[in-house]
N, C-alpha and C positions, 0 to 999 in steps of 0.2 A: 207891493212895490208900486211907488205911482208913477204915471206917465209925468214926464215934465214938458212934454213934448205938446202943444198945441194941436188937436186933427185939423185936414185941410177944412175950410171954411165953405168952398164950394167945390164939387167932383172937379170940372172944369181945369180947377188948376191941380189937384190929381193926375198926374203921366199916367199912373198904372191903372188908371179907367177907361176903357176903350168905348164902352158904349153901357152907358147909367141906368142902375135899375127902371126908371122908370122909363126907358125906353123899351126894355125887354117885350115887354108884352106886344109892341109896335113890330118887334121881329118876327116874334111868333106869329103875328097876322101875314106880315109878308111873306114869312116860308111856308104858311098854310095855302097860297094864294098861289105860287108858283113849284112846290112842291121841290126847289132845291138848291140846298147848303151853299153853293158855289157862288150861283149867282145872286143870294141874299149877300153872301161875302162881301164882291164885289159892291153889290148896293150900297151896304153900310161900310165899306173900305175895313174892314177887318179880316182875319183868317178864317177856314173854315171850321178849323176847329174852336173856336169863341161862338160862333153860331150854333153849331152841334152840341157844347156845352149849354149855351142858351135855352137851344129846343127842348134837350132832356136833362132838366135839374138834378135825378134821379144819379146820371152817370157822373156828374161833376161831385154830386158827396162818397160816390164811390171810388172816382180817380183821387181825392183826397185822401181816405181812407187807404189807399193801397199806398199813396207819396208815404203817408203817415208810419204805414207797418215798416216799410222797406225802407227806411229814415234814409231818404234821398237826399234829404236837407245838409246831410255828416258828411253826404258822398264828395259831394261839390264843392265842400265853403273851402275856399281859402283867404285868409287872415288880411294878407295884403289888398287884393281885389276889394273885399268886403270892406277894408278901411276908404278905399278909393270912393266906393258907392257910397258911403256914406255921407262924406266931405260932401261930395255932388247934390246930394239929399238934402242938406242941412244947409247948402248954398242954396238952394230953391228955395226953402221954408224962409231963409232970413230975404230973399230977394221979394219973395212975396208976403211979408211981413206977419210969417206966422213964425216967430223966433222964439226962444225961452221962455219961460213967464217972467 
């Protein structure tokens, strides 16, 4: 099946990136440097759990891996909602002019 869907062009205009790979390693120096999640948090205005994910790569393919078994994804979706976010979705892409091909 192919995407017909354009990806974003830069993270930037990505919502669902809070802070871009290549800044990770930037985190990592700063929680080596003051030794805690909270106030990295705070630093980079994220949660602490996105930091903590950050730090240990390890636990985030594991927290994956358990969403995965336990199909959390079934638990949640409903139909209506889902159509909402979509619309919102597809308004963004054509506002920022990554629309159809």
């Amino acid at each position: 099946m192919s995407n017909h869907y354009k990806k974003y062009s830069k993270i930037k205009d990505d919502g669902r990136v809070k802070i871009p790979l290549s800044q990770h390693e930037e985190v990592r120096r700063f929680y080596e440097g003051i030794r805690s999640q909270r106030a990295t948090a705070r630093h980079f205005n994220v949660s602490r759990k996105l930091i903590q994910l950050i730090i240990n790569p390890d636990k985030y393919k594991n927290q994956l891996k358990e969403r995965r078994d336990r199909k959390v994804h079934l638990k949640y979706y409903d139909k209506d909602v889902h159509k909402l976010a979509m619309r919102k979705y597809r308004a963004k892409k054509k506002e920022l002019g990554i629309d159809r091909n």
